[in-house]
C-alpha positions as CSV (number, residue, x, y, z in Angstrom):
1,X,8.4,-30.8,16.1
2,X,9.3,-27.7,15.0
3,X,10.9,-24.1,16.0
4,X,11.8,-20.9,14.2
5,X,12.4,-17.6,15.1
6,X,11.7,-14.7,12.5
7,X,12.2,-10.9,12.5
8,X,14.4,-7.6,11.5
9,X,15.2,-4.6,12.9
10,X,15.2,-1.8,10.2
11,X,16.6,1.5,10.0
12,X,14.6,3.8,7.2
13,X,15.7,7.4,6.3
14,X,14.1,9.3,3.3
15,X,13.4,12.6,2.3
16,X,11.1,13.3,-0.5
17,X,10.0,16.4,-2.5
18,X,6.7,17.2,-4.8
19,X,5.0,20.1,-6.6
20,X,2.0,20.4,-7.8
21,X,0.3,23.1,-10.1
22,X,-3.3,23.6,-10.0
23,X,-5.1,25.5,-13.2
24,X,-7.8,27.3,-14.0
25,X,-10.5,26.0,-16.9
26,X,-8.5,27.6,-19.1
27,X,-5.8,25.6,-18.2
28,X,-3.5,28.5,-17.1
29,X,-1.8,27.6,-13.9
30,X,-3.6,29.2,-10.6
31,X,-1.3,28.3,-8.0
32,X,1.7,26.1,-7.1
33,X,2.2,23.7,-4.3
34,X,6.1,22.6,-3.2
35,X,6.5,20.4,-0.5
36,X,9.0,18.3,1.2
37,X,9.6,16.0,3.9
38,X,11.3,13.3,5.8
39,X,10.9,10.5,7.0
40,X,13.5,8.5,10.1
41,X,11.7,5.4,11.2
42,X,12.6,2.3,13.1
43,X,11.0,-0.5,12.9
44,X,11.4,-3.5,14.8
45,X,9.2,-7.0,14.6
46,X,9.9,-10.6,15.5
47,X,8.1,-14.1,15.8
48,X,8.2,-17.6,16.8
49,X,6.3,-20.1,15.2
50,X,6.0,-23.6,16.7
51,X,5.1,-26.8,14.6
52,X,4.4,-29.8,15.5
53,X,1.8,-33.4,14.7
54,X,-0.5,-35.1,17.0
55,X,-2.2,-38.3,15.7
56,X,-5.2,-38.8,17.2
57,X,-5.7,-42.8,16.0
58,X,-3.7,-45.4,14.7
59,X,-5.9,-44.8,11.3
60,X,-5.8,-41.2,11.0
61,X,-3.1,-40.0,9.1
């Protein structure tokens, strides 16, 4: 028989940035896109998981 817990708590800050410049078929640039963001998430999980053998017969294995 068997018994084991599992999990983590974690604790995720980020902040990111992009641009972006769109063109025109003549490949001249149209327009321009800047963004930016972040991002403060906690995230939390856990488990248990629970072995254990039954033998049904003498014969099984």
């Amino acid at each position: 028989m068997g018994l084991v817990f599992t999990g983590g708590i974690f604790n995720r800050m980020a902040t990111s940035t992009s641009s972006i410049n769109w063109m025109d078929p003549y490949y001249s640039i149209d327009s321009s896109i800047n963004t930016w963001g972040e991002n403060n998430r906690k995230f939390k999980r856990g488990g248990v998981n629970i072995n254990g053998r039954f033998r049904i017969s003498e014969e099984a294995n």
